[in-house]
RODO-2510 file (C-alpha; in nm, 4 decimals, decimal comma):
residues 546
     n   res          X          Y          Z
     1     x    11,9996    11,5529    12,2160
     2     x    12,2804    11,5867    11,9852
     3     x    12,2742    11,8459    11,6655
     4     x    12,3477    11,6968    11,3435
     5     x    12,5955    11,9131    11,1794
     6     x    12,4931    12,1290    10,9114
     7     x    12,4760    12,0289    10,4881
     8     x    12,4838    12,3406    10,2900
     9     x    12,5451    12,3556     9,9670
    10     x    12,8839    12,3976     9,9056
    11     x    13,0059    12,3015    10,2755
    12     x    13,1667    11,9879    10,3420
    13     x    12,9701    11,7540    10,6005
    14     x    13,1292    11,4451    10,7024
    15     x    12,9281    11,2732    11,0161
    16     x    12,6321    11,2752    11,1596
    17     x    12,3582    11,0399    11,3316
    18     x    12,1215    10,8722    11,1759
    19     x    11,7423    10,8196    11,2798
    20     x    11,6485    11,1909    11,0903
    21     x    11,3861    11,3751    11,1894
    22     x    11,2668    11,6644    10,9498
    23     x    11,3804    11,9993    11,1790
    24     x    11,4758    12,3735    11,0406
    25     x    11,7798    12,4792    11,0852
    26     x    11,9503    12,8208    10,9807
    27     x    12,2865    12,8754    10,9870
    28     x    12,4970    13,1510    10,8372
    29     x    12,8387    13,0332    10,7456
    30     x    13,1169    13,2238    10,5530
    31     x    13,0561    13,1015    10,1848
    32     x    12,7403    12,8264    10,2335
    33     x    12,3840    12,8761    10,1557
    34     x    12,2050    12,8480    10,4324
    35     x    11,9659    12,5261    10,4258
    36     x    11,7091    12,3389    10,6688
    37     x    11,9098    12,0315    10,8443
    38     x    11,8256    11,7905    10,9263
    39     x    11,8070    11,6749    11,3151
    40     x    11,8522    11,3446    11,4416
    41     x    11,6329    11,1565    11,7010
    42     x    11,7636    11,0936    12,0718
    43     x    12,0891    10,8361    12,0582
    44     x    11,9163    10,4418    12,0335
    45     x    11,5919    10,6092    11,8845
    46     x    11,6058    10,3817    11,5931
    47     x    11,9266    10,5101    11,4973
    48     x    12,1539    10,1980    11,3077
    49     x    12,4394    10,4024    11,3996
    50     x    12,6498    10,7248    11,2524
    51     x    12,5672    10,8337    10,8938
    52     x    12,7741    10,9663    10,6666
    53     x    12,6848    11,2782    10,4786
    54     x    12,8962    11,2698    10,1638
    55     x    12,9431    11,5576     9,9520
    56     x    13,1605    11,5126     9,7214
    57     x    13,4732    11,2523     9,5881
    58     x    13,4287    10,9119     9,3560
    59     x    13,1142    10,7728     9,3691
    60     x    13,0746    10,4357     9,1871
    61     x    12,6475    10,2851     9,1147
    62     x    12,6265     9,8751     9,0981
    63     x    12,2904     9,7439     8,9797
    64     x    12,1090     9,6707     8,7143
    65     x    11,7704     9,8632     8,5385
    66     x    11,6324    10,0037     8,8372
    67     x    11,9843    10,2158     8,8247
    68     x    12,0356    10,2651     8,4822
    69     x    11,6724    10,3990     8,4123
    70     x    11,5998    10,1115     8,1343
    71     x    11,4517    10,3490     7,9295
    72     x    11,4466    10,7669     7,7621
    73     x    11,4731    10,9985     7,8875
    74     x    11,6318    10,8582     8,1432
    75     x    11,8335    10,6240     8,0277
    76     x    12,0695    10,8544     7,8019
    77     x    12,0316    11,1598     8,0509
    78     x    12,3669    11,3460     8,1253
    79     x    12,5776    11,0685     7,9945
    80     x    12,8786    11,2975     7,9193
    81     x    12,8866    11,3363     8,2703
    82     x    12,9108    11,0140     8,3943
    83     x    13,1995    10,7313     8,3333
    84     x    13,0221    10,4188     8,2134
    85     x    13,2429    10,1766     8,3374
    86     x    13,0847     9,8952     8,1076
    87     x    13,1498    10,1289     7,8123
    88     x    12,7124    10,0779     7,6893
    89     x    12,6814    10,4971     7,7255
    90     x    12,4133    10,4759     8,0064
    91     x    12,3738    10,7979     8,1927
    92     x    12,0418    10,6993     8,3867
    93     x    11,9744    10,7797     8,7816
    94     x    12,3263    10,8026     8,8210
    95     x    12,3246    11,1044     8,4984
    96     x    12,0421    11,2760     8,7170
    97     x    12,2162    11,2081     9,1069
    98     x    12,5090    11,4002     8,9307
    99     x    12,2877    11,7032     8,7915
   100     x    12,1806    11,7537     9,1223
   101     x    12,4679    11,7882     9,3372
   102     x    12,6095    12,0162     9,0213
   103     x    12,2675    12,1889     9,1175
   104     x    12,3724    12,1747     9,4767
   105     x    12,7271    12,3492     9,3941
   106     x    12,8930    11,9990     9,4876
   107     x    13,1604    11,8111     9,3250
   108     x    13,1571    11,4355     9,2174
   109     x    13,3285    11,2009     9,0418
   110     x    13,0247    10,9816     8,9318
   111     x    13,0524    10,6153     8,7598
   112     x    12,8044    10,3252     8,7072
   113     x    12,8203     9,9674     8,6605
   114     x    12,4872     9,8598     8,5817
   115     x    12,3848     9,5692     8,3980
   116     x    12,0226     9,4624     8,3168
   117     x    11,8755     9,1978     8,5180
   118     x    12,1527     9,0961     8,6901
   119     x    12,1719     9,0481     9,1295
   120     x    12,4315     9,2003     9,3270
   121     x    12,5483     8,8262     9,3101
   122     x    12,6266     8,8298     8,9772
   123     x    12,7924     9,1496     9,0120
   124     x    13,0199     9,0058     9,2678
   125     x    13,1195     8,7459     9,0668
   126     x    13,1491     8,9273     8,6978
   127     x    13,2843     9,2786     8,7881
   128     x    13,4829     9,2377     9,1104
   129     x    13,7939     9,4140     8,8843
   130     x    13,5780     9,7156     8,8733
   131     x    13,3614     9,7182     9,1808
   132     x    13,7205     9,6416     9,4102
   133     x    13,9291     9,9848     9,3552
   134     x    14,0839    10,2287     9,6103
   135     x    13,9302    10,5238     9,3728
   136     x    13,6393    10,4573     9,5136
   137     x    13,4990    10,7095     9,7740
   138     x    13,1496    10,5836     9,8024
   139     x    13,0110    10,2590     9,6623
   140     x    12,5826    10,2475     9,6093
   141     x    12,4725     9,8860     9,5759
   142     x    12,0993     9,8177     9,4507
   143     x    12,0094     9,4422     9,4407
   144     x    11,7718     9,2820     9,1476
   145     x    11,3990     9,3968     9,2604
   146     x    11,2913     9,0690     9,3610
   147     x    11,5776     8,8987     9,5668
   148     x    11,5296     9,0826     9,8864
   149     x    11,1751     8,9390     9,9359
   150     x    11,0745     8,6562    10,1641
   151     x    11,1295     8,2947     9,9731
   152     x    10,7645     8,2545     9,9102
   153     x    10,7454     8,5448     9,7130
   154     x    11,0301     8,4622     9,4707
   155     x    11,2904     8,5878     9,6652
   156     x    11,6431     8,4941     9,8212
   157     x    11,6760     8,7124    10,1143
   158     x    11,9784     8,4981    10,2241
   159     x    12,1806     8,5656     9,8555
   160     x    12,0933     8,8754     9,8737
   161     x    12,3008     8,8986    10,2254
   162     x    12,5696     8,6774    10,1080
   163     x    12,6480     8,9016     9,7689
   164     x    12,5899     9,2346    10,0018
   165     x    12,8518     9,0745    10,2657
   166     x    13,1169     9,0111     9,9809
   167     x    13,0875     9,3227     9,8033
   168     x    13,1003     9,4761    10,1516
   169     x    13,4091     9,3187    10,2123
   170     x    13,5561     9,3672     9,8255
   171     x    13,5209     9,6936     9,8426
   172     x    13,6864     9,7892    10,1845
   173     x    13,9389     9,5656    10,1105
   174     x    14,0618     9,8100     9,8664
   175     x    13,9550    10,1401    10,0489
   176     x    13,8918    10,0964    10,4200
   177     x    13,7652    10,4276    10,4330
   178     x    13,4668    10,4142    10,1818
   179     x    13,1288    10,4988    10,2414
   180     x    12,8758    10,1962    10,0944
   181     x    12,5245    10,2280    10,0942
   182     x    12,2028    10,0273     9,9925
   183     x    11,9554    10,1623     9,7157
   184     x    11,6229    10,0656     9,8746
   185     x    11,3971     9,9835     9,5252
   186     x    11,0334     9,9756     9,5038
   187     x    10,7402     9,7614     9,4534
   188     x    10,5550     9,8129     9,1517
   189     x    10,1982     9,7228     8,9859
   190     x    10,3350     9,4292     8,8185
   191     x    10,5211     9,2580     9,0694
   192     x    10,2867     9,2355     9,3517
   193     x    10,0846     9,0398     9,1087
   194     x    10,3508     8,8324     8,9895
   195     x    10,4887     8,7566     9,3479
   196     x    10,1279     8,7082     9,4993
   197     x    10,0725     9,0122     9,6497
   198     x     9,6999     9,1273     9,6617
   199     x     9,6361     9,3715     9,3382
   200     x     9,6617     9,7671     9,4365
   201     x     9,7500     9,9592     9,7037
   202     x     9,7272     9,6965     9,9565
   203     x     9,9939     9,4907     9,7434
   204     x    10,1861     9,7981     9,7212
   205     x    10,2441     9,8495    10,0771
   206     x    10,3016     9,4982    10,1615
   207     x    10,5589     9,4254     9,9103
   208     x    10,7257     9,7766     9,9717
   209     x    10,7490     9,6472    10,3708
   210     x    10,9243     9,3427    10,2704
   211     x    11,1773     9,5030    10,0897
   212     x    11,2505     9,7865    10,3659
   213     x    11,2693     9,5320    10,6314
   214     x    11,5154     9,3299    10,4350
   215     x    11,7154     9,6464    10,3481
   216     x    11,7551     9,7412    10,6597
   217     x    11,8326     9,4327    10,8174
   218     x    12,0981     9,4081    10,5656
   219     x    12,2479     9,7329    10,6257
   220     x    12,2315     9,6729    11,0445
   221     x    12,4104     9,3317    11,0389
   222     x    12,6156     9,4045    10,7853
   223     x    12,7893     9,7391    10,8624
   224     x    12,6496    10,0074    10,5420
   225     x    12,6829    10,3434    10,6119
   226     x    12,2947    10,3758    10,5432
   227     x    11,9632    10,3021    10,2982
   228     x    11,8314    10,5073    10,0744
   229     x    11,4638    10,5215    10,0937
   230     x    11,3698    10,5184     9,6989
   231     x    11,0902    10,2650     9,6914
   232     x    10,9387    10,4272     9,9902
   233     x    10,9523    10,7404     9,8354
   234     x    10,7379    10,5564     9,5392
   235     x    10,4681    10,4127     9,8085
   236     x    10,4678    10,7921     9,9718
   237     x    10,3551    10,9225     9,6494
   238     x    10,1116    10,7481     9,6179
   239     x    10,0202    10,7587     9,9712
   240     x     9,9440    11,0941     9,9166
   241     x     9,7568    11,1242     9,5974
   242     x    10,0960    11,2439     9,3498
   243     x    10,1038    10,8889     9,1577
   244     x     9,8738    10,6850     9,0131
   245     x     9,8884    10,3271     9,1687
   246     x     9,7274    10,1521     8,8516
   247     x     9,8634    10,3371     8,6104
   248     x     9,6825    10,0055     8,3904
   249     x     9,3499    10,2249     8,4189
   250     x     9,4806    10,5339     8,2995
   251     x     9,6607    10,7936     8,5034
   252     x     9,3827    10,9720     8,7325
   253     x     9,4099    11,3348     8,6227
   254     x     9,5947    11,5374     8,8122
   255     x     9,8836    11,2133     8,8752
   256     x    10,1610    11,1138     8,6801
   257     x    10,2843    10,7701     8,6504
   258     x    10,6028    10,6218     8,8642
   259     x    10,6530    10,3258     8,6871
   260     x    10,7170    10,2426     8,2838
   261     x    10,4072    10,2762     8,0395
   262     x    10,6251     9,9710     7,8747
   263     x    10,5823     9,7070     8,1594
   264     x    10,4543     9,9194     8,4948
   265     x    10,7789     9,7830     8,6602
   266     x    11,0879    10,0080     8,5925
   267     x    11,0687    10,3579     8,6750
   268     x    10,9325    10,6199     8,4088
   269     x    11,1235    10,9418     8,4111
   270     x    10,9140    11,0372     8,7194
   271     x    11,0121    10,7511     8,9098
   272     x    11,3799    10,7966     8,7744
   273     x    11,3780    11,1591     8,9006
   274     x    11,2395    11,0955     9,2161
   275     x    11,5316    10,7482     9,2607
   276     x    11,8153    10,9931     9,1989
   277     x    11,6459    11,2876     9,4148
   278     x    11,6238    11,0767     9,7131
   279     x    11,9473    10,9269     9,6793
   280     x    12,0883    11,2831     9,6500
   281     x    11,9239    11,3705     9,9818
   282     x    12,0416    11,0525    10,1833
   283     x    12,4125    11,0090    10,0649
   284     x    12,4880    11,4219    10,0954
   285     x    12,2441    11,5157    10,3477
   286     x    12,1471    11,8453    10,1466
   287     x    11,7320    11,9313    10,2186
   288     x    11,6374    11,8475     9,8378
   289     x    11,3540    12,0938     9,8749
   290     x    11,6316    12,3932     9,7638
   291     x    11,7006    12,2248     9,4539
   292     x    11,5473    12,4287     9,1806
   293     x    11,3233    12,3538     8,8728
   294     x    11,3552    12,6166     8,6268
   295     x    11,5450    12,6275     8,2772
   296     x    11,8370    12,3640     8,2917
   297     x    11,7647    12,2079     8,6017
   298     x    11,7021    11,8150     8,5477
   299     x    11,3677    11,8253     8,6498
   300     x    11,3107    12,0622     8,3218
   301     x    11,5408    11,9085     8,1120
   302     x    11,3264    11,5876     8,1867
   303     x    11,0423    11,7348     8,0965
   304     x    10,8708    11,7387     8,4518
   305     x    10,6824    12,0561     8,5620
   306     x    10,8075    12,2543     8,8297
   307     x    10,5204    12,1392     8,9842
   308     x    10,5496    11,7860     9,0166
   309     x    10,9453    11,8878     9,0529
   310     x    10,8498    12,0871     9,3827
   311     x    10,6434    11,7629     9,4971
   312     x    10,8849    11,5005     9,4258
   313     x    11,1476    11,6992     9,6238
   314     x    10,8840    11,7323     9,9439
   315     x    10,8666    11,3519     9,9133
   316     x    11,2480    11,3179     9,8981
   317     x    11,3122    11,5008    10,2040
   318     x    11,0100    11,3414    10,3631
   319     x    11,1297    10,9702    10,3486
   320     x    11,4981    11,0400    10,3778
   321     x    11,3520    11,2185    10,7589
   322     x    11,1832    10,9555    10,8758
   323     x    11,3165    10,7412    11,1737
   324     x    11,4966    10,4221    11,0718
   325     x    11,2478    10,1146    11,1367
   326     x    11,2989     9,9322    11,4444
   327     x    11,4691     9,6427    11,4092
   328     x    11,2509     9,2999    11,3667
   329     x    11,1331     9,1351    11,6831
   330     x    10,9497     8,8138    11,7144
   331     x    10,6586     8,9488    11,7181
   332     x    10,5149     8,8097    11,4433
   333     x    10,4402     8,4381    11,5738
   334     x    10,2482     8,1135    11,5577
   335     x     9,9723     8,0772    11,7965
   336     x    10,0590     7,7399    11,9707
   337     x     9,7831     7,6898    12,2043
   338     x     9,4212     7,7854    12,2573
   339     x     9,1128     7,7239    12,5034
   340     x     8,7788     7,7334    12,4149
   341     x     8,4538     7,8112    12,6417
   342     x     8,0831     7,5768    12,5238
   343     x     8,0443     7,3143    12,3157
   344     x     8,3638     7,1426    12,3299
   345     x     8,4761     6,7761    12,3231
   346     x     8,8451     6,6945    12,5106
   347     x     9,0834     6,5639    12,2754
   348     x     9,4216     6,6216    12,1279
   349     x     9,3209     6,8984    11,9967
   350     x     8,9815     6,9630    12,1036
   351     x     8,6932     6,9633    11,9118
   352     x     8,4248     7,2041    11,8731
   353     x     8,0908     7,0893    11,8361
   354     x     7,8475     7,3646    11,8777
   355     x     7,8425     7,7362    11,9592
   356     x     8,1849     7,7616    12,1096
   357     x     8,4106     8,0883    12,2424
   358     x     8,7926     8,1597    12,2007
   359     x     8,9046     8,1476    12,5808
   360     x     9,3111     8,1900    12,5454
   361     x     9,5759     8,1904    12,3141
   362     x     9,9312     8,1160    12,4122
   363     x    10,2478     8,2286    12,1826
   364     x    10,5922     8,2319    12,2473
   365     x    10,5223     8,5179    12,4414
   366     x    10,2847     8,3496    12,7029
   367     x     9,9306     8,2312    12,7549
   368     x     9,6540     8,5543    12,7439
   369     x     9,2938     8,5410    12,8414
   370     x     9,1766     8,8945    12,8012
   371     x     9,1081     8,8692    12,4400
   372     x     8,9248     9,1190    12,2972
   373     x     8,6784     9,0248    11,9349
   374     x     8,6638     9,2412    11,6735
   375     x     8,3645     9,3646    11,4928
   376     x     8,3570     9,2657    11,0879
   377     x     8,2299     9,4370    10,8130
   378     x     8,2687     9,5269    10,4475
   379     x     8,3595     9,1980    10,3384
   380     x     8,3428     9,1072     9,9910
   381     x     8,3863     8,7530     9,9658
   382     x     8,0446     8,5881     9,8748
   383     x     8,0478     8,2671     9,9664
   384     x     7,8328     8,1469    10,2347
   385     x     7,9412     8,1621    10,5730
   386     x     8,0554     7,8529    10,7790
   387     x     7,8921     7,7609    11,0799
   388     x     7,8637     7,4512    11,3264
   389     x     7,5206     7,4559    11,4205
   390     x     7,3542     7,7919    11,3683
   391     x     7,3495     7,9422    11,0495
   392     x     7,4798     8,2639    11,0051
   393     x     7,2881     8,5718    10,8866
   394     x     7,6077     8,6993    10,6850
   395     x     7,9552     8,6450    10,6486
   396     x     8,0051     8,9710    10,8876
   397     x     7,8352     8,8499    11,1663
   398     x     8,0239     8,4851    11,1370
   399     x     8,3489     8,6751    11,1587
   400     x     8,2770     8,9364    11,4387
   401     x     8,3240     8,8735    11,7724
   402     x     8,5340     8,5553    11,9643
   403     x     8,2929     8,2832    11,8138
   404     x     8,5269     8,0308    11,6898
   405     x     8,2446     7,7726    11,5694
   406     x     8,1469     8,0096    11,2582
   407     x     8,3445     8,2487    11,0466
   408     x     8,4054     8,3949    10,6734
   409     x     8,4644     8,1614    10,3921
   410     x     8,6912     8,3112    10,1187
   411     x     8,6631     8,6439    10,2550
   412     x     8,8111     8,8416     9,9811
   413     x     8,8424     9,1627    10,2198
   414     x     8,6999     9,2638    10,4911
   415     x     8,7678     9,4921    10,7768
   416     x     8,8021     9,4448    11,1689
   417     x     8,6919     9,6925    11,4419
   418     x     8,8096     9,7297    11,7827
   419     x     8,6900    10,0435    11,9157
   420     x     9,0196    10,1368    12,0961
   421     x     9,3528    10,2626    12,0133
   422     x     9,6377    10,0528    12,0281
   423     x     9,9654    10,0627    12,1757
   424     x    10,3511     9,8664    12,1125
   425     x    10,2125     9,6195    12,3949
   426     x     9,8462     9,5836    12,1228
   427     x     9,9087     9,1840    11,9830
   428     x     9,6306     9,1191    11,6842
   429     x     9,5777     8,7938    11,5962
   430     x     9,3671     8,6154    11,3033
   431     x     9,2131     8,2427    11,4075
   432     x     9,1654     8,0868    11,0438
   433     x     8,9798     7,7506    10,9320
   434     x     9,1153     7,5239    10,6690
   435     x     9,0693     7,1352    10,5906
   436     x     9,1871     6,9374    10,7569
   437     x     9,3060     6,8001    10,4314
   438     x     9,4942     7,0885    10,3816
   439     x     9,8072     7,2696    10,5618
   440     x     9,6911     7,5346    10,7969
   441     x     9,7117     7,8970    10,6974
   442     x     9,6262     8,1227    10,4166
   443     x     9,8320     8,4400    10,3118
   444     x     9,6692     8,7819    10,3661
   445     x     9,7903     9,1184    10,3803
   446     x     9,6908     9,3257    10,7099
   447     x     9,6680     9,7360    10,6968
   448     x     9,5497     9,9400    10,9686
   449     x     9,2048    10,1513    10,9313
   450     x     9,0702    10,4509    11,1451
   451     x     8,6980    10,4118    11,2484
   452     x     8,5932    10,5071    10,9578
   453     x     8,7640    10,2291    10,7835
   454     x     9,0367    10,4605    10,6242
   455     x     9,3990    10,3629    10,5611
   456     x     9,6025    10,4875    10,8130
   457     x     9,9372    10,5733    10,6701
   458     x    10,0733    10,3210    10,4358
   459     x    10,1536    10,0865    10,7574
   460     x    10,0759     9,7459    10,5817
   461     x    10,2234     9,3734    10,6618
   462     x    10,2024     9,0834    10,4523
   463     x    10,1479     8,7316    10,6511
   464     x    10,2670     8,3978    10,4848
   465     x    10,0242     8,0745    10,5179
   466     x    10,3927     7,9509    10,7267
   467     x    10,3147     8,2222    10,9851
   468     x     9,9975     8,0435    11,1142
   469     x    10,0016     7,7686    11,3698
   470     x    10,1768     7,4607    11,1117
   471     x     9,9768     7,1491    11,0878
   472     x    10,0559     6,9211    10,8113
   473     x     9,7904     6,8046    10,5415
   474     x     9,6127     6,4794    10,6468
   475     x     9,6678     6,5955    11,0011
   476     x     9,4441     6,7598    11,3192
   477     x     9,7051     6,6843    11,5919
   478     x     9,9185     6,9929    11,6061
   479     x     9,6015     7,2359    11,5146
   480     x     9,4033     7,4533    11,7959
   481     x     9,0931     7,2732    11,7252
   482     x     8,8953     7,0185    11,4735
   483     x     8,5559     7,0962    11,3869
   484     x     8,2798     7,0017    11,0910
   485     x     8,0465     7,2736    10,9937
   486     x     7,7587     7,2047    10,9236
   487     x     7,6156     7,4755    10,7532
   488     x     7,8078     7,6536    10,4565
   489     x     7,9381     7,5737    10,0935
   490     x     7,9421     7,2054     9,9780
   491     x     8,3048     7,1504     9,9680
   492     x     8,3349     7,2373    10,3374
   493     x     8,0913     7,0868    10,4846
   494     x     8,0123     6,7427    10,2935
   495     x     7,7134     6,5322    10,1901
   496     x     7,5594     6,5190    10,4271
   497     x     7,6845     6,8148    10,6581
   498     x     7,9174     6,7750    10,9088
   499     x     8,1234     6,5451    10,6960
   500     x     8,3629     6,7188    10,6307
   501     x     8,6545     6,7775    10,9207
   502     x     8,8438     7,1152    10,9029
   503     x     9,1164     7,2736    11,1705
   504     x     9,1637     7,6127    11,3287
   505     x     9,5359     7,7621    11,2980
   506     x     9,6251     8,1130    11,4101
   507     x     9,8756     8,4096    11,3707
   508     x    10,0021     8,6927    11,6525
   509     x    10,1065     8,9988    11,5521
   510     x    10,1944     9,3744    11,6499
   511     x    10,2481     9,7450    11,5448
   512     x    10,5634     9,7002    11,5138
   513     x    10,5471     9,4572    11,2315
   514     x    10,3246     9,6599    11,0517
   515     x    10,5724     9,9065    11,0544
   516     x    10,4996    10,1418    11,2912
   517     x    10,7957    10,2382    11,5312
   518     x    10,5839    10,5025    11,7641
   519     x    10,2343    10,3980    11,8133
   520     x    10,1559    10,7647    11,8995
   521     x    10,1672    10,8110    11,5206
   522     x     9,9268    10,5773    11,5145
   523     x     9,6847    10,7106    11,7185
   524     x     9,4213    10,7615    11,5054
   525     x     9,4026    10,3867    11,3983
   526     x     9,1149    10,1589    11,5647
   527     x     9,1014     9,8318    11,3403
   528     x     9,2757     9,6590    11,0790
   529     x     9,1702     9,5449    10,6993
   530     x     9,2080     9,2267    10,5628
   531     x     9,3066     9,1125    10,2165
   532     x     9,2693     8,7600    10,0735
   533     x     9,1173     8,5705     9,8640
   534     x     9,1486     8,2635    10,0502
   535     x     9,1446     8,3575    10,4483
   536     x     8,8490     8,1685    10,6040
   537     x     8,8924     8,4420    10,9267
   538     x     8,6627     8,2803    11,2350
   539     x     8,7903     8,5501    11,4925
   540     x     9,0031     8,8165    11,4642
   541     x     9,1022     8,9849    11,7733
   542     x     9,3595     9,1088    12,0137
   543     x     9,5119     9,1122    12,3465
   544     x     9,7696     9,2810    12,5243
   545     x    10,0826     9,1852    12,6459
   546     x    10,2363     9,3038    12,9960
***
């Protein structure tokens, strides 16, 4: 294992490896304060190469609200300190990053270029003059909130890589020696509504997912030093009981509020505080836990107790130790084949016509027959149940187990027992029943629940209606199965019943795409929860792959 070097206060660190791991280190040093390191994990444990501790030199911002602070106290805070190089006066995140390392008895040269709204796109093309200097020692880019997400939730993941490539490129051009980063930003209680997320923390999770995994994906194939962790920071705050996640409600007493009372979007001086804190901790390496809180600190002159001060740093440190996610892997697939035990009819696909069993399921990855059925319960959804044949008690029982004749209709949430622990070879899948009509596939968000049906961690993934096997509306032929229930609401089942065809389409997944890059972390964790308000779930199960 390899020792990071040291970040003190006032000592100069220049490399280190990434993939941090929270460890305490002391080390006495002639003139630095001596400060808990941080270690990294063994070399190709999730590490996306060396990081760069900077701690001092010409640091430049580029972004837009999320980095000027949109609003007071924020906004304004430690302006004098900061070179505005769009000449509006905006101190913002930047204003508190430079507080702190004053704090932390480091020297910087700090400058923004934010503009409201605007994509890193836009930056590229309207302030290349400024963004493309030698001066610059360290370059932070943070893209418009909603451009890293997948396409169907509003995003452009590929502009977002183009405009991060030519900055990239703009400003090493200039200074091959510069240290660029990405600002990681955060999902928030508006957006996940806006971008069809489900409402709370569910939503939360999922949309924070998407934008880590397109952060870092950006940052691996595209050379940055590093990401800093901010919006995970937000989610880990919540995670543990700090923030309020519908701050809509009223804050819970006790919590303060991340996000803007104005639009529950942009960060309130909380959130603002805790952006710079963590950016401090990533780009400088310095614990943030020895930053203080009393008179004149920017915690106080924010007006946030030393209390919530104490906590935000904790959370800082926290996020900015945690191993790098592992890098995607198709994982996430399209079932492309299944067999099915009793009542079936041959065909192209097959049909089920009667009580009929999920025998095999075949994905990119190969064709498994040891599939185990998970037990349902909790859902909300109240629609009647779908059923060839016999009818249902409840929409639990139609969704437990590998019956693939009967399942939930609408299913609102629900959530999915196994009884076992699960490992990186665990693959989950969801079997889902739509018109035939219709395309195949509904979105959902999937979290992962302990046997008591707890969250475990805030490992969440958000599947797309695309991820399910595709079959076009008007078509059965590329679908697992056809089948006509018989028993169930109107509109599924005709008049009379059985009228009515509908198809079976299904999704594989895996820990690793719920975000979990050691499944011993995960140990606790024996089922999964279910959010949508349109998933018609027949089975949900597993298997394992060799």
């Amino acid at each position: 294992m390899h020792r990071s070097s040291f970040a003190a206060r006032s000592c100069p660190v220049t490399r280190k490896h990434a993939g941090l791991m929270a460890f305490w280190v002391f080390v006495v040093g002639v003139g630095c304060a001596a400060i808990p390191a941080f270690e990294p994990e063994e070399d190709g444990e999730g590490a996306e190469g060396a990081s760069v501790a900077v701690t001092g030199g010409s640091i430049l911002f580029v972004g837009n609200s999320f980095t000027h602070g949109n609003e007071e106290p924020a906004y304004s805070y430690n302006k004098a300190a900061v070179t505005d190089t769009n000449g509006t006066g905006m101190g913002g995140i930047p204003g508190i990053f430079k507080k702190l390392t004053v704090q932390a008895g480091l020297s910087f040269d700090v400058s923004v270029e934010a503009a409201s709204g605007q994509s890193l796109a836009w930056h590229a093309a309207n302030r290349a003059a400024i963004i493309g200097q030698a001066k610059w020692n360290t370059v932070v880019f943070q893209e418009q909130s909603l451009m890293p997400l997948p396409v169907a939730r509003g995003g452009s993941p590929t502009g977002f890589m183009d405009a991060a490539r030519s900055l990239r490129a703009l400003v090493l051009a200039k200074n091959p020696a510069a240290n660029l980063f990405l600002y990681e930003t955060w999902a928030s209680p508006a957006s996940v509504g806006t971008q069809g997320y489900p409402s709370g923390v569910a939503g939360l999770q999922a949309m924070q997912v998407d934008l880590r995994d397109a952060y870092f994906k950006a940052s691996r194939e595209l050379g940055f030093a590093g990401v800093a962790r901010v919006g995970e920071g937000f989610l880990r705050a919540v995670d543990q009981g700090l923030a309020d996640p519908n701050p809509a409600d009223g804050i819970t007493p006790g919590m303060f509020d991340l996000w803007s009372a104005q639009d529950s979007r942009h960060s309130s001086r909380y959130g603002s505080y805790l952006s710079a804190t963590v950016l401090f901790a990533r780009l400088t390496q310095v614990d943030p836990r020895t930053l203080a809180t009393g008179a004149g600190s920017a915690a106080a002159e924010l007006g946030i107790s030393a209390t919530d001060a104490v906590n935000l740093h904790r959370i800082a440190f926290e996020v900015t130790a945690l191993a790098e996610p592992p890098a995607a892997v198709p994982t996430r697939q399209p079932v492309t084949g299944a067999t099915f035990t009793g009542a079936v009819t041959a065909g192209t696909p097959v049909r089920l016509t009667g009580l009929a069993s999920l025998a095999s399921l075949t994905t990119a990855e190969g064709t498994f027959t040891q599939l185990v059925g998970a037990t349902a319960s909790g859902i909300t959804g109240t629609n009647l149940p779908s059923s060839v044949g016999t009818v249902p008690a409840h929409a639990n029982g139609a969704a437990t187990g590998l019956g693939a004749h009967d399942g939930a209709n609408n299913m609102g949430t629900g959530t999915f027992q196994f009884g076992t622990s699960f490992s990186a070879k665990t693959r989950f899948f969801i079997v889902d029943s739509t018109t035939t009509a219709t395309t195949t596939g509904d979105d959902v968000t999937v979290t992962l629940v302990d046997a008591a049906n707890q969250p475990v961690g805030t490992y969440s993934l958000s599947l797309l209606a695309s991820d399910f096997t595709p079959s076009a509306a008007g078509s059965a032929s590329t679908a697992l199965a056809t089948l006509s229930y018989t028993s169930g609401v109107a509109s599924l089942t005709g008049n009379p019943p059985g009228t009515v065809p509908s198809k079976l389409a299904a999704v594989s997944f895996s820990l690793a795409d719920l975000g979990v890059s050691d499944a011993a972390s995960v140990s606790g964790a024996r089922g999964l929860r279910l959010s949508s308000a349109t998933l018609d779930p027949n089975v949900v199960g597993l298997y394992v792959v060799p």
